[in-house]
N, C-alpha and C positions, 0 to 999 in steps of 0.2 A: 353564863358560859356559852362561848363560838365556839360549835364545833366544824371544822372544817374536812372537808373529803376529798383526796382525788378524783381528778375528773375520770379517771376509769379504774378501778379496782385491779391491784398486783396479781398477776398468774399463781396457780394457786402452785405448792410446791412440786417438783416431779416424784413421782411415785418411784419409792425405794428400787423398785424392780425394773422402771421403767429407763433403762438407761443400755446403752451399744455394746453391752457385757450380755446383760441375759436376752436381748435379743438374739446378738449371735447364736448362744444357746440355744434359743427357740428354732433358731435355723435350723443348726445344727440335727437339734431332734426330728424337724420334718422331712429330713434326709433320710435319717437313720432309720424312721418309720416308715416312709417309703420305702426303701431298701428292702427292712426284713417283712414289709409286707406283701412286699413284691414276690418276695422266695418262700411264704408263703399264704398261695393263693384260697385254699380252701380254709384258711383259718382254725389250723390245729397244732400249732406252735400253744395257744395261751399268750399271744403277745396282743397290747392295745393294737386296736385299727383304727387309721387316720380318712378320714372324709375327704377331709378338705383344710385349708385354710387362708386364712387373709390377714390384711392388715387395716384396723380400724383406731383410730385418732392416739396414731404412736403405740399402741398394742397390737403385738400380733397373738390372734388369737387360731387355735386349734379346734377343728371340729370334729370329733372322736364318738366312738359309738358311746353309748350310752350305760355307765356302771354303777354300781350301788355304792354302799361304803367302803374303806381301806379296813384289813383287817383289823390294825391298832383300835380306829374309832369304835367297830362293830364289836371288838371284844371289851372295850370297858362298857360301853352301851349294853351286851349282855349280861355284862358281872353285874351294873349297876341298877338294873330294872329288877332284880329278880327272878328273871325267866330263867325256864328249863338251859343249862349249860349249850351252846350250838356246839362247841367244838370237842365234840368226843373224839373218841382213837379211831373209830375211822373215818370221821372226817381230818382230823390230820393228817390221816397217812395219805387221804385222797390229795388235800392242799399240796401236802409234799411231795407228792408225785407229779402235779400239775405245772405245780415252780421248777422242780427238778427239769422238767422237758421241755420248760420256756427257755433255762438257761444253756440245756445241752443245744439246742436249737441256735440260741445267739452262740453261742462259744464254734459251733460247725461254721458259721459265718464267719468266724476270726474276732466277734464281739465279743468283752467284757461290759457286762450292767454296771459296775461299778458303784451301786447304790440302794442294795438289795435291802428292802426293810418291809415291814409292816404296814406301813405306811405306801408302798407301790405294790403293795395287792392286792386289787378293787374284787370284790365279790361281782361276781357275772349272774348266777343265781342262787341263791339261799337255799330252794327245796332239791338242787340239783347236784348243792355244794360244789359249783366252779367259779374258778376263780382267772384273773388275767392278770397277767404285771404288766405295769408300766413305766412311764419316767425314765426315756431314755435318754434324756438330755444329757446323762453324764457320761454315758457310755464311749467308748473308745473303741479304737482297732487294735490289733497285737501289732500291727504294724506303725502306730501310730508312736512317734519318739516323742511327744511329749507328753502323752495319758498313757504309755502301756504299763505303768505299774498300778496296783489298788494299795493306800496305802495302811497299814495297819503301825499305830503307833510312831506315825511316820516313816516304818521301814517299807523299801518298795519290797513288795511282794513277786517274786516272777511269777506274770499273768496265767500262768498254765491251768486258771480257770478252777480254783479248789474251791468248795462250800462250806466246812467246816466252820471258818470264821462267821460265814454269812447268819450260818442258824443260831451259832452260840449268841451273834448279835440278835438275832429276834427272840430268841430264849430272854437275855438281860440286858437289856438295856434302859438307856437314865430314864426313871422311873422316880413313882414313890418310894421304891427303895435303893434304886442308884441315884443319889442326888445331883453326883457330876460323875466327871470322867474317872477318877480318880479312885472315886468308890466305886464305881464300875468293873474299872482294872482291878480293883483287890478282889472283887468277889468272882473275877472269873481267876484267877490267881487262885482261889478256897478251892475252885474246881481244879483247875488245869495243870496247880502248880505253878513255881516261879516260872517266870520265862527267860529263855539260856540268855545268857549275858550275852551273845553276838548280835541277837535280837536286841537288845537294848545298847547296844554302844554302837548300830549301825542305822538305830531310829530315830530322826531328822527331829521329833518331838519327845523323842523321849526323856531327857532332862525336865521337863515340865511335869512328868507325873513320879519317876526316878531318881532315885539318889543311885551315885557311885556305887553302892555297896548292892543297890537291886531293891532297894523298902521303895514303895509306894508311900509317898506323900501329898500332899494338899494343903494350903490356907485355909483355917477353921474361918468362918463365918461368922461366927460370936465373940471368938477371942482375938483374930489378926494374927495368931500362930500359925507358922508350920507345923505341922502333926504328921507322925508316922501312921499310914494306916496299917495293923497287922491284918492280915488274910484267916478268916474263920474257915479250916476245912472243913469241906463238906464233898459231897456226890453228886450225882447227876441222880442217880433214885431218889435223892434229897431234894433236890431241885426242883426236879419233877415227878411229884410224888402220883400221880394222875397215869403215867407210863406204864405200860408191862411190859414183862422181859425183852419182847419183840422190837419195840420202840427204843427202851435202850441201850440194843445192842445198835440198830441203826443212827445212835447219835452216837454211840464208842464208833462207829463207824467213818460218819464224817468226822468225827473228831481224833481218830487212830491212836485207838487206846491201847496201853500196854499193860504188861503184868501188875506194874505195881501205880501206872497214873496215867493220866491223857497226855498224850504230843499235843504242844504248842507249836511246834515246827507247820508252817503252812505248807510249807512246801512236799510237806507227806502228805497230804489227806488227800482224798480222793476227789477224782470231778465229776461234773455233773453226771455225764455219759455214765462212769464205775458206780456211782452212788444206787441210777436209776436198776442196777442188776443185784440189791441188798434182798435177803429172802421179804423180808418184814412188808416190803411194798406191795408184795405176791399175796399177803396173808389176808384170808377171809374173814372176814370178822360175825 
């Protein structure tokens, strides 16, 4: 057997990422980082600081201080070692105080993050419990006509900066037990109640988890069916069974709860700034 070679070996493929889209992006972010770094200079926003950066063989790369884990990695990393629990109550409330005045901070700018998770909150330090967001590549201006909405279920949201959605997302999200979207939606549904049908007959995707009548559906995986998902009620004491009274009133809070269930309406909950004056955040532990 002749095996024969080219005389120079095929360019190896381009890297998924590495293409005039998420560049832009990356532009994009080192603006926006500049900007809010700029407006704050002594570094007490809690937003990532930028170095420097460059561009090296078609990457552009970012030189940013220097952070630990995101909290997603850092909390299955602590569920799954074994170790003493890191994130008691008050350390949450400190987290939540922290993100709370990263984002009243962008939001005074005229910023939306637009991408607020688990995943963009690097721990700064572990025995100090601070923490920084990051990742503002996705971030917009209120002035911006083609990012000023965030969308939820494809409905735009008017930007006027609410958090309620942001936490319920880092509360559940697809997991081990949200498999996809769709069981996701049902189980914030077990919480929040259906959501008012104007929400769902003005959301751009919502046919894909919706039927006409408001049931959440999905394609099983096993069988190639549609299946209705029913919504199991339940609580947010249920949820988070770890909470006391203080804690869940500050999530009935972002979440503007009523006599008999939580608003889904985004457009009532509070923002950043309103949230940061909840007693619970005041509370000594």
């Amino acid at each position: 057997m002749v095996l024969t070679f080219p005389a120079t070996p095929p360019p190896p493929p381009p890297h998924p990422q590495n293409n005039k889209d998420y560049f832009d992006q990356g532009l994009d972010e080192v603006k926006l980082l500049q900007y809010v770094n700029a407006a704050d200079p002594q570094d007490e926003a809690g937003l990532l600081r930028l170095h420097d950066f460059f561009y090296f063989k078609e990457h552009l790369v970012l030189v940013t201080e220097l952070l630990r884990a995101n909290l997603y990695e850092f909390q299955k990393y602590n569920r799954e070692s074994g170790d003493e629990p890191y994130f008691t109550l008050p350390r949450i409330q400190s987290i939540a105080r922290q993100v709370l005045t990263s984002l009243a901070f962008l939001h005074s700018l005229g910023l939306v993050h637009a991408d607020l998770k688990p995943e963009n909150i690097l721990v700064k330090s572990y025995s100090q419990c601070r923490v920084k967001v990051i990742d503002l590549g996705s971030s917009c201006f209120l002035t911006d006509h083609l990012s000023s909405y965030v969308q939820v279920v494809g409905l735009p949201m008017p930007p006027t900066l609410k958090v309620g959605t942001n936490w319920c997302h880092m509360r559940l999200r697809p997991g081990p037990q949200n498999e996809s979207i769709a069981t996701l939606l049902a189980r914030l549904e077990g919480i929040l109640r259906p959501l008012p049908r104007w929400m769902l007959h003005r959301g751009r995707y919502a046919h894909k988890y919706y039927m006409k009548d408001g049931r959440v559906y999905e394609k099983s995986v096993h069988s190639g069916r549609y299946e209705y998902l029913r919504p199991k009620a339940t609580s947010l004491a249920w949820r988070v069974p770890q909470a006391d009274e203080g804690m869940l009133s500050f999530l009935k809070h972002l979440l503007q709860a009523r006599p008999t269930c939580l608003s889904v309406d985004p457009t009532k909950r509070p923002s950043a700034a309103q949230a940061l004056h909840h007693p619970w955040l005041e509370h000594q532990y």
